[in-house]
C-alpha positions as CSV (number, residue, x, y, z in Angstrom):
1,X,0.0,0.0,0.0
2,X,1.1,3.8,-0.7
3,X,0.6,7.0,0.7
4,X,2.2,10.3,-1.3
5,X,3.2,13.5,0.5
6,X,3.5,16.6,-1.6
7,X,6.5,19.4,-0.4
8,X,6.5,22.4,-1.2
9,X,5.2,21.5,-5.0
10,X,5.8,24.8,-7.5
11,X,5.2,23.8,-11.5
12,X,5.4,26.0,-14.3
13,X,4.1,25.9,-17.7
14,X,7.0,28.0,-19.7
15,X,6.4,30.8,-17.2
16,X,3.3,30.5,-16.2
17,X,3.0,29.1,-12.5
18,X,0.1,26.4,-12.4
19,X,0.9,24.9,-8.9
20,X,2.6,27.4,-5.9
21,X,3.8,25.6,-3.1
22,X,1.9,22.8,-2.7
23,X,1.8,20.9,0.8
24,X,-0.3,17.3,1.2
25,X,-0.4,14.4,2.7
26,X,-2.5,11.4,0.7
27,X,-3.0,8.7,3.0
28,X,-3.6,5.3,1.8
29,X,-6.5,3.0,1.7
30,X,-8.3,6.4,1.6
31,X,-10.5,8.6,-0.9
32,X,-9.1,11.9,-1.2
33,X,-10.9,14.8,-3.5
34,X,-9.5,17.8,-5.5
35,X,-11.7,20.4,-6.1
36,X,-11.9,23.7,-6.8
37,X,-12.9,25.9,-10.4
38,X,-11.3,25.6,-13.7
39,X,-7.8,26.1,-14.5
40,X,-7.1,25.9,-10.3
41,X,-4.6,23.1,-11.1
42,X,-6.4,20.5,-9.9
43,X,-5.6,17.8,-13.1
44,X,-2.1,19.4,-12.9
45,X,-1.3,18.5,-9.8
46,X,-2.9,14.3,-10.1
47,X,-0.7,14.2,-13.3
48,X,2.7,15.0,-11.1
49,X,2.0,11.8,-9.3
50,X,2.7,9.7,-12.4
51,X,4.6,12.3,-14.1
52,X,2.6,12.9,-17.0
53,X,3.2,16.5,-17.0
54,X,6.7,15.7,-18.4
55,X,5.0,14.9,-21.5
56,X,4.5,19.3,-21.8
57,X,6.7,20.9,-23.5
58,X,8.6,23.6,-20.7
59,X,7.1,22.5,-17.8
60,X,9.2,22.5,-15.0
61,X,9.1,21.2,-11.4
62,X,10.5,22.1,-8.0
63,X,10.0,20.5,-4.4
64,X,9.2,17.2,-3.5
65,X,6.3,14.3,-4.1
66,X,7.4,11.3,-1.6
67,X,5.6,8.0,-2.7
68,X,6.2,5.4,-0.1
69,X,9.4,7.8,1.3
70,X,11.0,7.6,-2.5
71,X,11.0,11.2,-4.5
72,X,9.8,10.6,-7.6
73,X,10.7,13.8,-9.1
74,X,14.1,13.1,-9.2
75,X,15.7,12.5,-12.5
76,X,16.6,9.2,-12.2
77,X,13.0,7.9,-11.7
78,X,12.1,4.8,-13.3
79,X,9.1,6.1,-15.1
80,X,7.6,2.9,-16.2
81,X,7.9,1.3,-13.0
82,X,6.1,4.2,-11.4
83,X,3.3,4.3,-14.3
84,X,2.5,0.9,-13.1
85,X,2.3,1.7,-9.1
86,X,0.1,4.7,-9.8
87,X,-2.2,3.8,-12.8
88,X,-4.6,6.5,-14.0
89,X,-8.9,7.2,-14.8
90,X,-9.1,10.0,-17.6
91,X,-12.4,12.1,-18.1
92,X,-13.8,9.7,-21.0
93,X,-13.1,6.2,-21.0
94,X,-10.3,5.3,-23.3
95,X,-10.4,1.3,-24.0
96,X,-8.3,-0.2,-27.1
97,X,-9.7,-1.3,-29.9
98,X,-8.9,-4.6,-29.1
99,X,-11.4,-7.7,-27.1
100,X,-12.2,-7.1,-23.4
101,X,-9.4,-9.5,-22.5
102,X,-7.1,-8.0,-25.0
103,X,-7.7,-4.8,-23.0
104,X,-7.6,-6.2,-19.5
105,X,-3.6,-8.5,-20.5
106,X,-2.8,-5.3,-22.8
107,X,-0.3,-4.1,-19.7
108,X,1.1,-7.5,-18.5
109,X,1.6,-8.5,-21.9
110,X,4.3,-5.5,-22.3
111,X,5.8,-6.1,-18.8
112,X,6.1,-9.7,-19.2
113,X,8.3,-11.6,-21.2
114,X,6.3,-15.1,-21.0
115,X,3.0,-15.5,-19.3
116,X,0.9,-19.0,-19.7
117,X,-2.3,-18.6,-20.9
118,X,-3.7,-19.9,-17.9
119,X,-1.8,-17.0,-15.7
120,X,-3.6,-14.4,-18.2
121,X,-7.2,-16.1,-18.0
122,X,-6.7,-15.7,-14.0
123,X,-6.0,-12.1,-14.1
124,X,-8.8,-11.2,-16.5
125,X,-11.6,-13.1,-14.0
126,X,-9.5,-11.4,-11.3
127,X,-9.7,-8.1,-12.7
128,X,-13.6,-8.2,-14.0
129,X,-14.7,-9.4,-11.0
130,X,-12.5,-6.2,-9.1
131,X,-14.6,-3.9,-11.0
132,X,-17.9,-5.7,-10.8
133,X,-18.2,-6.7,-14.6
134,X,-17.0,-10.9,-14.3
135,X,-21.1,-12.1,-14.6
136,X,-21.6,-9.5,-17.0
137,X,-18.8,-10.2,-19.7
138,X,-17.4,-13.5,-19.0
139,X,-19.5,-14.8,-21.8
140,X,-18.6,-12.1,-23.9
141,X,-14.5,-11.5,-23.1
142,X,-13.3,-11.9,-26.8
143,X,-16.4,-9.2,-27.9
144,X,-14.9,-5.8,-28.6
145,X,-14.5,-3.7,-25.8
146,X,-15.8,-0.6,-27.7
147,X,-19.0,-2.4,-28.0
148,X,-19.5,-1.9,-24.6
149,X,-21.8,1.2,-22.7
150,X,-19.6,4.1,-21.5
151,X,-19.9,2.7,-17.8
152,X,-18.7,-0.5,-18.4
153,X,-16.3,1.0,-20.8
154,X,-15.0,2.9,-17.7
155,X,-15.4,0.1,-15.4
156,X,-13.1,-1.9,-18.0
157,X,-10.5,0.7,-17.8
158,X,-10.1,0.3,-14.4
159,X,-9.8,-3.4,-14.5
160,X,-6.9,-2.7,-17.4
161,X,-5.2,-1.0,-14.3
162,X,-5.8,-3.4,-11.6
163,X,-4.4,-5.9,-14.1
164,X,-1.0,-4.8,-13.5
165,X,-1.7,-4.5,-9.7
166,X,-0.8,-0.6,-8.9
167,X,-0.8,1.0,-5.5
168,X,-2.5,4.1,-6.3
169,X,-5.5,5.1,-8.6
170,X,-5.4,8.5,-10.0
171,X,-8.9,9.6,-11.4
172,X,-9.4,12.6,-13.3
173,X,-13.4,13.6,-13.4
174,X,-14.0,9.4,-14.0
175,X,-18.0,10.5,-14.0
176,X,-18.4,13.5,-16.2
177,X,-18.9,11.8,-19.2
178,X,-21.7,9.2,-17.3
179,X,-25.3,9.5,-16.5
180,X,-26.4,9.7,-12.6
181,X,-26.8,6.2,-12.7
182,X,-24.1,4.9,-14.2
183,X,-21.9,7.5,-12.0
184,X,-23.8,6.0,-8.8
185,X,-22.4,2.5,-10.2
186,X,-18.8,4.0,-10.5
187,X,-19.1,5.9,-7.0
188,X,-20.3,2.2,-5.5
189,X,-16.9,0.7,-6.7
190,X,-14.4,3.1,-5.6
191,X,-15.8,2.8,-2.1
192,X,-15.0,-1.0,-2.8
193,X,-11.7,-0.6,-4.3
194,X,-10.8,2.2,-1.1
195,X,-10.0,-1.4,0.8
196,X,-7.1,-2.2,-1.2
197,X,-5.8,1.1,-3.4
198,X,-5.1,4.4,-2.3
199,X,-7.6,6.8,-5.0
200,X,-7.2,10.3,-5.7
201,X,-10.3,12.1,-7.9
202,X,-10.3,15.2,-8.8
203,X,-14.1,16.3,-9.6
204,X,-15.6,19.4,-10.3
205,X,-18.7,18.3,-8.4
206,X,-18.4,18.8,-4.8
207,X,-21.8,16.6,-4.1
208,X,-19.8,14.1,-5.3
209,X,-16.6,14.4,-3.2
210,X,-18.8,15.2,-0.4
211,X,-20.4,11.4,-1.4
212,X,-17.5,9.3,-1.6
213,X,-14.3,11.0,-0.3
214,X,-12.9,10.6,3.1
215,X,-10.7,13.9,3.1
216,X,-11.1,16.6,0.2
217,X,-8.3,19.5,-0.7
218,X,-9.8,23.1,-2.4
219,X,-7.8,24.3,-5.0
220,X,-7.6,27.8,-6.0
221,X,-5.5,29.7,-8.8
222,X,-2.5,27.1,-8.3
223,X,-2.4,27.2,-4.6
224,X,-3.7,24.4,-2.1
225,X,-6.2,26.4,0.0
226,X,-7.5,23.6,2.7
227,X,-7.0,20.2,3.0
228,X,-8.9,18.5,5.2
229,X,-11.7,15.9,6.5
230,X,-14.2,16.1,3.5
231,X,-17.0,16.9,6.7
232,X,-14.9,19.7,8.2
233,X,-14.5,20.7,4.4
234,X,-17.9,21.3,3.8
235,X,-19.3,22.4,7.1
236,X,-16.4,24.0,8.6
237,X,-14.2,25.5,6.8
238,X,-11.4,27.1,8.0
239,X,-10.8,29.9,5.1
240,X,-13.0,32.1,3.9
241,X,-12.0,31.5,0.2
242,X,-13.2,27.6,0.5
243,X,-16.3,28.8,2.6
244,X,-17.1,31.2,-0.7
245,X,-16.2,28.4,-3.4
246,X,-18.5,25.9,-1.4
247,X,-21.6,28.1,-1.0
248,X,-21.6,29.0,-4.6
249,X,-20.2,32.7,-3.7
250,X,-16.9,32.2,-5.6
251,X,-16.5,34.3,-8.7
């Protein structure tokens, strides 16, 4: 299991500043939710954890982000190694166009040299059944995955992560392309997965991290405002800023 502390965290964009001294603790086994408006940082600051942002052109990074004590900011970083530990949710689902099971072995296929058939039948039940889906598709595992509805095809891209057994689940707005229903079913799972992965959504809809998250952080103009208890969050603030955000005063 992980947790990830953030020190001091600045990140610029050429020279524009998207995240200013950023301070957090993410403790594991535990849903934690970034919110705040548009262009805060919030997505910026979920993509330092695996390093994405190093696919920008001129972005640059000072301070620290401990994952289990190890700085993975340094430049010696195994990327791919840490790509598997923290595995990420994107807005939309994104399966291949491949099968299900091509989908859910896609990952362990490219880390593993030789895997028995056997081995990969295993981790796709082991995976469906993680996100719910096993009496659902296991009729249907060889049926193209982008035949599938968009929460199932966001269920599935999930499992493709679990596959490859990662510590950490980074989801960014996993719900805002779903219905209420389908977003309920996706809510219900993370508060399953929460007993073996440490999850980090950001979500502009504060009912929903007030649903599901067990300590929320408000985000404003690159800064880390608060970061609490998601209850103290949204009942008692303790700046004024978050108060006027949460209340619909902000802006």
């Amino acid at each position: 299991m992980a947790n990830i502390r953030v020190d001091n965290l600045d990140l610029w964009y050429g020279s524009f500043q998207a995240l200013k001294r950023v301070n957090a603790v993410f403790g594991e086994k535990r849903i934690t939710a970034v919110i705040g408006p548009s262009g805060c940082g919030k997505s910026t600051l979920l993509r330092v954890f695996n390093r994405m942002n190093d696919l920008v052109e001129g972005v640059r990074t000072t301070g620290s982000v401990f994952v289990d004590a190890e700085d993975i900011l340094v430049p010696h970083t195994n990327l791919v190694r840490l790509r598997k530990k923290i595995g990420m949710v994107f807005q939309r689902p994104n399966p291949f166009p491949l099968s299900i099971y091509e989908n859910i072995v896609f990952g362990e296929r490219i880390h593993s040299r030789r895997i028995s058939r056997d081995t990969l039948d295993d981790i796709v039940e082991a995976s469906l059944k993680s996100v719910l889906l096993w009496e659902e598709l296991k009729d249907k595992r060889h049926m193209p995955a982008l035949r599938l509805s968009l929460e199932q095809k966001q269920r599935l891209c999930i499992a493709r992560l679990l596959a490859v057994k990662p510590d950490i689940l980074l989801m960014d707005e996993p719900c805002s392309a779903l219905d209420p229903q389908a977003t309920a079913k996706i809510e219900e799972l993370m508060r399953e997965l929460k007993n073996n992965y440490t999850i980090i959504i950001v979500t502009h809809s504060m009912q929903q991290a007030a649903r599901i998250s067990d300590e929320t952080g408000f985000m404003l103009l690159g800064e880390l405002i608060e970061f609490d208890k998601t209850e103290n969050i949204f009942t008692r603030p303790k700046d004024r800023r978050t108060e006027d955000y949460i209340t619909g005063r902000y802006g």
